[in-house]
C-alpha positions in Angstrom: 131.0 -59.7 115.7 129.6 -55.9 116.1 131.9 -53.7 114.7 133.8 -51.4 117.1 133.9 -47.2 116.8 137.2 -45.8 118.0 137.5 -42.3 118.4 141.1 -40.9 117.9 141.9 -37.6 119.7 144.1 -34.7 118.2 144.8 -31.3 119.7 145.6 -27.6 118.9 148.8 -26.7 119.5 149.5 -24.2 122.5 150.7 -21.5 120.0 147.7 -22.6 118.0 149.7 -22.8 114.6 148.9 -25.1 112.0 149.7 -25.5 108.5 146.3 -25.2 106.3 146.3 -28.0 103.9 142.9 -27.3 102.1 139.5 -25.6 102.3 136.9 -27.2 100.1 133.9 -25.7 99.6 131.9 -26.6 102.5 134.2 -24.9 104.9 136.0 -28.2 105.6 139.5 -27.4 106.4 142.2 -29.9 106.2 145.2 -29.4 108.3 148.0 -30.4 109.3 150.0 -30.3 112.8 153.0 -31.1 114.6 152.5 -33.2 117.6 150.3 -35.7 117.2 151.5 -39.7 116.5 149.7 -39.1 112.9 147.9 -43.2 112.9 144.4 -42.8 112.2 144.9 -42.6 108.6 147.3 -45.5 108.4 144.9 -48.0 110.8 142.3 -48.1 107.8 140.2 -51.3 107.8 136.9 -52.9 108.0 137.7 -54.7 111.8 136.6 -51.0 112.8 135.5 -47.5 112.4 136.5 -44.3 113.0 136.0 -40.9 114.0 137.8 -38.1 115.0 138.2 -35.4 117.0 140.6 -32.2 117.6 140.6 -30.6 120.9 140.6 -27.2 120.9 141.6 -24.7 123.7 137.9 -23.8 124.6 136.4 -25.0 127.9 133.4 -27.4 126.3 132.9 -29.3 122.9 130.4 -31.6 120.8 131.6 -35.1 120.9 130.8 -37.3 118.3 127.0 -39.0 118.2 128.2 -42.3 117.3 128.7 -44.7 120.5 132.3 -45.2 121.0 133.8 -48.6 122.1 137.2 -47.4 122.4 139.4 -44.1 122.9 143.0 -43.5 121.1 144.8 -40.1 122.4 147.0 -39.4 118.9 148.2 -35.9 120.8 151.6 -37.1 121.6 153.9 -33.4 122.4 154.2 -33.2 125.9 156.1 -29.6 125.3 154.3 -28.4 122.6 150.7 -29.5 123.8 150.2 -29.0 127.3 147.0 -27.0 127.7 145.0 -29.2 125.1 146.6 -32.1 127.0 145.3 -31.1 130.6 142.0 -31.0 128.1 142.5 -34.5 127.2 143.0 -35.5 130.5 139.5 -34.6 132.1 138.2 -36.3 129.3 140.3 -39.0 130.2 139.0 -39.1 133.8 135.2 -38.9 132.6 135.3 -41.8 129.7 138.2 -44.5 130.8 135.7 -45.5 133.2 133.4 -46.7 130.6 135.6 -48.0 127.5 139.3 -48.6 126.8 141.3 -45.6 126.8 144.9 -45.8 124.7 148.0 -43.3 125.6 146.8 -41.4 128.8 147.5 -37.9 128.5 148.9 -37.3 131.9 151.3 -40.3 131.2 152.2 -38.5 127.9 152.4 -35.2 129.7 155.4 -37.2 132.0 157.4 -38.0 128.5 159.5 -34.8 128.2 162.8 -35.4 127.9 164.1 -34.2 131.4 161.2 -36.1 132.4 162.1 -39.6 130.6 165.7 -39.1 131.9 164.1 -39.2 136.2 161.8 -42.1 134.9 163.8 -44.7 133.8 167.0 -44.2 136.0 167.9 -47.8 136.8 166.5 -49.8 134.3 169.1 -52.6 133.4 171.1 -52.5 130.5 169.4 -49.0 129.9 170.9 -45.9 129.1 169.2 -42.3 129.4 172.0 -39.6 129.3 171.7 -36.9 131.6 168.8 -34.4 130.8 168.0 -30.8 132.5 164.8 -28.5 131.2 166.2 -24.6 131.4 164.6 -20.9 130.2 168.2 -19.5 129.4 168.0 -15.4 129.0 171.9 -15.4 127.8 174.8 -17.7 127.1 176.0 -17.2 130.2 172.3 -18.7 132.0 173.3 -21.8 129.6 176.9 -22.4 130.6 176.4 -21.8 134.0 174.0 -24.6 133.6 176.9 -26.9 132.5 178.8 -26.0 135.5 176.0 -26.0 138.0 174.2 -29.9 137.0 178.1 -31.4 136.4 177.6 -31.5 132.5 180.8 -32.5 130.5 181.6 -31.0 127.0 180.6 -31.4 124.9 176.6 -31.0 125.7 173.9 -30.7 123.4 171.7 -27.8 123.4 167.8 -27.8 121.6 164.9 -25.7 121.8 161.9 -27.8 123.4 159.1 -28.8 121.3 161.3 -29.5 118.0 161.8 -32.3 116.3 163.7 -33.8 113.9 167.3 -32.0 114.7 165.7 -28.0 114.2 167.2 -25.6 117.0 169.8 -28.6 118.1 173.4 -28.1 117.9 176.3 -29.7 119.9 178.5 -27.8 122.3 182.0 -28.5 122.5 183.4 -25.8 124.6 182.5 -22.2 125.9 182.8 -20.2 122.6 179.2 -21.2 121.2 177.6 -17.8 120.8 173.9 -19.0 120.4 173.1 -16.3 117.3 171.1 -18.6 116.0 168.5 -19.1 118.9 166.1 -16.8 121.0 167.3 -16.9 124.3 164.0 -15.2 125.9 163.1 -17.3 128.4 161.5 -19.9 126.2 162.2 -23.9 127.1 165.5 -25.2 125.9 167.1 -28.7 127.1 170.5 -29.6 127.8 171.7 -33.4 127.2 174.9 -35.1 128.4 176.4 -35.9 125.0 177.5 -39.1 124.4 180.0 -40.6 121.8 178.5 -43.8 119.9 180.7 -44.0 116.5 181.7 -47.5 115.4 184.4 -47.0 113.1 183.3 -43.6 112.7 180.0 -44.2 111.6 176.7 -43.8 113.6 173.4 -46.1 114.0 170.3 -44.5 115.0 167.9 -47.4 115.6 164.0 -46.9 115.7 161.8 -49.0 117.7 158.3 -49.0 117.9 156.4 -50.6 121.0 152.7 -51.3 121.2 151.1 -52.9 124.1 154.6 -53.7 125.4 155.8 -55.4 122.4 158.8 -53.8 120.3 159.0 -53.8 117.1 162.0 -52.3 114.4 160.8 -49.2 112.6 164.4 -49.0 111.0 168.0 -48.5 111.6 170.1 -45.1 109.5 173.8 -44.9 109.3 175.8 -41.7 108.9 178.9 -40.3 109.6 177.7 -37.0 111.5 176.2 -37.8 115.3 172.8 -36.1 114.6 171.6 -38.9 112.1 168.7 -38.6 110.1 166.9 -39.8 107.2 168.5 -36.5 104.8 171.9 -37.2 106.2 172.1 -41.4 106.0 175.2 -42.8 104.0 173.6 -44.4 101.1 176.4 -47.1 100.3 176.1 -51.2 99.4 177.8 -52.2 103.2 175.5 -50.1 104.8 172.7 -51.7 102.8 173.7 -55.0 103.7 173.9 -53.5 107.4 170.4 -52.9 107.1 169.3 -56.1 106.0 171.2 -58.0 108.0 169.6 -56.4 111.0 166.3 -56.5 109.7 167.0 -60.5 108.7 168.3 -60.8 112.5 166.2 -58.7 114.5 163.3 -61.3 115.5 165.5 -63.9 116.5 168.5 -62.2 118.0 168.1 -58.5 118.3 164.3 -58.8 120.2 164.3 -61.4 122.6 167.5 -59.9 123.9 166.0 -56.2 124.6 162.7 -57.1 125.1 162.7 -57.4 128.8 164.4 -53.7 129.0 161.3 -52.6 126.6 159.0 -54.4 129.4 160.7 -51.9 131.8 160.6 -48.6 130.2 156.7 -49.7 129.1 155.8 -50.2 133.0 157.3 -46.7 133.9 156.1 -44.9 131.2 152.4 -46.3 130.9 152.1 -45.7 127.2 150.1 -48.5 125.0 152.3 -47.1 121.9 155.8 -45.0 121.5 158.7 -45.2 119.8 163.0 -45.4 120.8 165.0 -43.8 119.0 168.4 -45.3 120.6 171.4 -46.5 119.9 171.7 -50.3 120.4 175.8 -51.8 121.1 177.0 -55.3 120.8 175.9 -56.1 124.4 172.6 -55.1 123.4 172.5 -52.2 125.9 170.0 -49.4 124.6 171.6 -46.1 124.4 168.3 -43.6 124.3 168.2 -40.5 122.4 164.4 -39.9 122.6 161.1 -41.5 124.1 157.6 -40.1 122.9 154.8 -41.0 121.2 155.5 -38.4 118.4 157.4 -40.4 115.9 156.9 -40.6 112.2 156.6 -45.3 112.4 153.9 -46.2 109.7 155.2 -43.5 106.6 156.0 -45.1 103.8 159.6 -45.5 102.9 160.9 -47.0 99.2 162.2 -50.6 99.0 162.8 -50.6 102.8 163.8 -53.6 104.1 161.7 -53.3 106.9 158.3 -53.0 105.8 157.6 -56.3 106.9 158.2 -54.8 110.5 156.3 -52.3 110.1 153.3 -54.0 109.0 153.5 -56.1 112.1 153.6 -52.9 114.4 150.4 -52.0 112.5 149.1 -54.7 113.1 149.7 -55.3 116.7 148.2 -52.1 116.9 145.1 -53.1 115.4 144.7 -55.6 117.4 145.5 -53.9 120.9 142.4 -51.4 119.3 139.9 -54.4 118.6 140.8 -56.5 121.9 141.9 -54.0 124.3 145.3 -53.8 126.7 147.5 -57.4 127.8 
């Protein structure tokens, strides 16, 4: 069988900052981004080739030479990115014609979180809590906000285009003075806050889907509501948490939430994303972000899910080699 040439896009930022990794001596830079899904280097085999590309925020560019079987769009911020993903998009237009094209960049453009929150209104046994996009000049612009779209306290308030929980904090009443962020007009969004403690401790599941499919990236445990990896509790029952749902997942966690993945995939027209939700006994999905901008095939030590995350690589592989269900 011929072997295949994918070609995966990234893209300059709009505020065309990146973080200069190295410069050898051929005037080579390597560099790294926010904003891109960050798989190229982690889809490394001998089914395929590849070669990359970074749009930039001129009008033309050289493609590569190489005839290309296949097209991967890695730029994945639809905040941070929007110039270089209008870019993308005529691109898009000109080349899907001709060869598979992965992660449409209009359909990426639509994955902002007030956006996610309109597109998948009604989806059974789905939950998107309420979601507005706002340019606040004041505290007052903010609570006013609150009162205006029928917000509850407490709310939570983050500065559009981070990740990660920079620029987030929770709002729990109308003494939040907002020292800590400029309040110039810039994007900020607003979410409906919503209590998920279980014996006051917190799950943040992440799921990964590829061509429709979920898969378990992992699930983190800790006793603040903002849950990342720095702040999981590191404790033998919450070990055996982990493993039990990693034991359980393809038999009794998938096949339950699978046909509410089916939904959100058909609205969202993404071949790959990732869920971060929270996921209750009734197996209702509790989202706290959709995007193709999550860190899935990293490396984590003695994980108990690496098994899981080898087969989302490998679905993704595949959906590269033999193209969309």
């Amino acid at each position: 069988m011929m072997k295949k040439n994918i070609l995966f896009i990234n893209g300059i930022p709009d505020d065309r900052k990146m973080l200069i990794q190295k410069i050898n001596k051929n005037g080579l830079i390597k560099w790294r981004g926010k904003g891109g899904a960050n798989l190229s280097y982690f889809l490394k085999n001998d089914l395929f080739d590849q070669y990359d590309i970074v749009f930039d925020l001129k009008g033309t560019q050289e493609l590569p030479r190489q005839m290309i079987h296949a097209v991967f769009n890695q730029i994945s911020d639809a905040d941070t990115h929007k110039n270089v993903l209008k870019k993308a998009d005529s691109f898009y237009k000109t080349v899907s014609k001709h060869v598979p094209f992965f992660n449409p960049p209009a359909n990426v453009m639509n994955t902002t979180r007030d956006n996610i929150y309109r597109l998948l209104q009604g989806v059974d046994k789905l939950h998107i809590p309420k979601t507005v996009k706002i340019q606040p000049k004041s505290p007052s612009d903010i609570y006013n906000t609150v009162e205006k779209e029928h917000f509850e306290f407490p709310v939570i308030f983050r500065q559009a285009g981070d990740h990660g929980g920079i620029s987030t904090v929770k709002i729990d009443d109308k003494t939040e003075q907002f020292y800590a962020f400029p309040l110039d007009g810039r994007d900020y969004y607003l979410t409906q806050f919503v209590e998920t403690a279980k014996n006051k401790i917190y799950a943040k599941y992440r799921l990964v889907v590829v061509n429709g499919e979920v898969f378990i990236r992992h699930v983190i445990y800790g006793r603040e509501w903002m849950v990342h990896a720095g702040s999981q509790i590191e404790e033998q029952e919450i070990s055996n948490y982990k493993k039990s749902v990693s034991k359980h997942f393809l038999t009794e966690i998938k096949p339950l939430i699978q046909p509410t993945i089916d939904q959100i995939y058909y609205r969202i027209g993404l071949d790959y994303f990732g869920i971060d939700c929270h996921i209750d006994n009734n197996m209702n999905l509790l989202v706290f972000e959709i995007n193709a901008n999550m860190n899935v095939f990293t490396k984590s030590k003695n994980s108990v899910f690496t098994k899981h995350i080898e087969m989302a690589r490998q679905a993704l592989i595949n959906m590269l080699i033999k193209g969309k269900k």
